[in-house]
C-alpha positions, -999 to +999 in steps of 0.1 A: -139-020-857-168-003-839-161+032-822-176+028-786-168+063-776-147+095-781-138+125-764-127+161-771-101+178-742-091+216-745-057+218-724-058+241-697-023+252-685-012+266-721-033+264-758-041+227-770-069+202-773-064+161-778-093+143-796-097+107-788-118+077-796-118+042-783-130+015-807-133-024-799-109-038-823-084-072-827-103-093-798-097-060-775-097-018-771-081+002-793-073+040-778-062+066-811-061+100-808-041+133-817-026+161-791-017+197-802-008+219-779+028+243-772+051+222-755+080+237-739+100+230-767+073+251-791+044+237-811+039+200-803+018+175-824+013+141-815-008+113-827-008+085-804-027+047-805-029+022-773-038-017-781-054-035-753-063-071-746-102-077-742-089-070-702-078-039-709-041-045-702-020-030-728-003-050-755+017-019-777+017+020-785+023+045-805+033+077-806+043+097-833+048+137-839+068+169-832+077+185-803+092+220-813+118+212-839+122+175-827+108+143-844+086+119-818+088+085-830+079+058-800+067+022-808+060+005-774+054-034-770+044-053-737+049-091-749+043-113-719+063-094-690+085-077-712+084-041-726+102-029-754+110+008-764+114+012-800+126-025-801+153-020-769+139-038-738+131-017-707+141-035-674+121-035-643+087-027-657+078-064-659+053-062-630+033-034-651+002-039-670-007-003-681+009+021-708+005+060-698+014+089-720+024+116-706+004+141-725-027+131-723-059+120-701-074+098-727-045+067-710-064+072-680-091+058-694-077+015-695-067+016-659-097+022-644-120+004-670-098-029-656-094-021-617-127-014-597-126+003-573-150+004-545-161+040-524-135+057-503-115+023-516-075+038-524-057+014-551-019+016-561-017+017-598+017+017-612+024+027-648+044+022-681+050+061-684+059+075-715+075+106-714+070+124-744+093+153-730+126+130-727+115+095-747+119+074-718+095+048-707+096+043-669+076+032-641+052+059-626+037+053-592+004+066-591-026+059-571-064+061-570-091+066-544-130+069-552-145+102-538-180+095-561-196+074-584-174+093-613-147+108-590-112+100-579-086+113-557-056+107-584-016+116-571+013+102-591+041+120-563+068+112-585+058+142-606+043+163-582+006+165-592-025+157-575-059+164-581-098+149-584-103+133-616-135+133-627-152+109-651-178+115-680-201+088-683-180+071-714-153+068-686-127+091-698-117+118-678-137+149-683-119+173-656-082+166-652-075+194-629-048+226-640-037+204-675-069+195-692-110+194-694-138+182-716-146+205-746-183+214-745-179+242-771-188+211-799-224+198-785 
């Protein structure tokens, strides 16, 4: 395995920073990374790890942690069209090729690595979404339009946020508006 990049977030909305690195691993992308931040059910700890294929659609993730006083323990698997939570299969997310979590920008990162997009070009990009919060896995409609060579126009409506994403040059995001920004303090 060969780490290709990494990236350091500090949340914004309440204490917390994620660290993340992406590595080329198993014929593919390999995403692994830790968030601690307070959750709203008290201090939340998560270590997470995305698989991709070498075309950056996902194949599994992982999550595991605390949130508060509950346990976090979430093994996701995208086998052909199928996705399975924990081993149960999750109807109607066939047509989905990308795993989010919900609590951090570093899943960002395998969605627009496989789409291009082209200037002022806006692209529906629907999601595996897992919610950390309830432990469901559902489909989250979100689009993307390029405002600049390392900007988009992001809004997933279904959860009321907006904002411009912007991109560091490794192609995470570096400024994910209100929740979370690239920690400089380190360089």
């Amino acid at each position: 395995m060969a780490v290709a990049s990494s990236m350091l977030w500090r949340r914004i909305d309440v204490p917390g920073h994620d660290a993340c690195r992406l590595e080329r691993a198993d014929g593919g992308w390999r995403l692994e990374g830790a968030a601690a931040f307070r959750g709203i059910e008290g201090p939340t700890l998560l270590a997470y790890s995305v698989q991709c294929d070498a075309l950056w659609r996902t194949v599994s993730g992982r999550v595991r942690g605390f949130a508060g006083e509950r346990a976090v323990e979430a093994v996701i698997v995208r086998r052909n069209s199928t996705w399975t939570l924990n081993g149960a299969p999750v109807p109607r997310l066939d047509h989905l090729l990308d795993l989010d979590l919900s609590f951090t920008p570093a899943t960002n990162l395998q969605q627009l690595r496989r789409v291009s997009i082209v200037a002022n070009a806006s692209v529906s990009l629907p999601v595996a979404w897992f919610d950390a919060d309830t432990g469901r896995l559902t489909e989250l409609p979100q689009t993307y339009e390029r405002r600049g060579p390392n900007a988009f126009w992001y809004q997933a409506p279904s959860v009321g946020y907006e904002g411009l994403l912007e991109l560091a040059p490794n192609g995470f995001v570096r400024n994910y508006p209100n929740l979370w920004s690239a920690d400089t303090s380190l360089e």
